[in-house]
C-alpha positions, 0 to 999 in steps of 0.5 A: 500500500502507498499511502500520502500523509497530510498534517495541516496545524494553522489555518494558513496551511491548506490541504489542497496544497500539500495534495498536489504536492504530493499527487505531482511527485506521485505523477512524476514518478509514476506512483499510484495513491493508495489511501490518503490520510490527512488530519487538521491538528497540532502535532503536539497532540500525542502521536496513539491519538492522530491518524498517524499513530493509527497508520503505523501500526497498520502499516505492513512490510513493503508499504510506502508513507508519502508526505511533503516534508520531515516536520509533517511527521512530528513535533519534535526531532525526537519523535519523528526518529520514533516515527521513522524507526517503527517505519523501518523496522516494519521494513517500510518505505518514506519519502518526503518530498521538500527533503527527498529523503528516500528512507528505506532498507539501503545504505543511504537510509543507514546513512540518513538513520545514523545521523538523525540519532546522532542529531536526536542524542545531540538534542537529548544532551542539550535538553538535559543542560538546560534542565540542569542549567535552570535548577542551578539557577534556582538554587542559586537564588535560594528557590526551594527544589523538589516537590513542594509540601501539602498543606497535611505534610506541613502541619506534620513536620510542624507537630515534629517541630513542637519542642524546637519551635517552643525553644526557639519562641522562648529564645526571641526568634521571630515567628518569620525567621522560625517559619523560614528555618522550617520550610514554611509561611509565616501563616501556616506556622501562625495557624499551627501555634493557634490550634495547639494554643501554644503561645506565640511570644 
């Protein structure tokens, strides 16, 4: 089967013109249309939800997937390497027409293959010196990390911290310094010391 994949995101893209992109190519090279498949949606809805996702597992050994270029596929490098993976494994043609990539069981496809995965590991490097860079920052501006406590966690730790709080009270601390020492709001440590009728200095 030769199927012709269209993905239009914005209004401004119409179907009519990735179709006689494809249907030229398609004259050109004397290939016949089996199914089409075409889908008015943003490409970061999950890929088991669009008519793509479907496609691929109905895809079989032999079949060709036509589209008119690489980011029709997916949202990301990362997902259009999963996308053009499961095609390859299936031992599945695709041919994108802006690119004129031919991707498919030949060296030029191993070729191809080898440095999208080089490029998406390049891009999994980059997100994770990003992420890493972003929590150094937080840190470094004093930005608690981690999942921040509930309201049920924090009258625990609270009720762990009865003597220390009552110690710190009698010593003159303030109520803003002990609630920065403990993790939490000035309110939420004043609301615990109320209800356990704990004086508050």
């Amino acid at each position: 089967m030769i199927y012709g994949y269209i993905r239009k995101s914005t209004e401004k893209q119409e179907f009519r013109h990735m179709e006689d992109e494809i249907k030229e190519y398609s004259k050109k090279h004397n290939i016949h249309i089996d199914t089409w498949i075409t889908e008015s949606i943003s490409s970061r809805k999950s890929l088991k939800d669009r008519a793509l996702g479907k496609l691929l597992s109905e895809l079989k050994n032999g079949d060709i997937l036509i589209t008119t270029e690489i980011s029709r596929l997916g949202r990301s490098l990362l997902e259009v390497m999963s996308i053009l993976q499961t095609c390859l494994n299936k031992n599945c043609q695709v041919i994108t027409i802006k690119e004129n990539y031919h991707l498919g069981n030949d060296l030029q496809s191993q070729v191809l293959a080898f440095a999208f995965g080089l490029s998406a590991q390049i891009e999994r490097d980059l997100i994770s010196q990003r992420t890493k860079a972003a929590l150094s920052s937080k840190k470094a501006h004093g930005i608690k990390l981690g999942r921040p406590f509930n309201a049920e966690s924090k009258k625990l730790k609270l009720s762990k911290n009865i003597r220390r709080i009552q110690n710190l009270l009698n010593k003159g601390v303030t109520q803003a310094k002990i609630a920065q020492l403990l993790g939490v709001q000035r309110g939420t440590l004043q609301r615990f010391l109320k209800r356990i009728n704990m004086p508050c200095g």
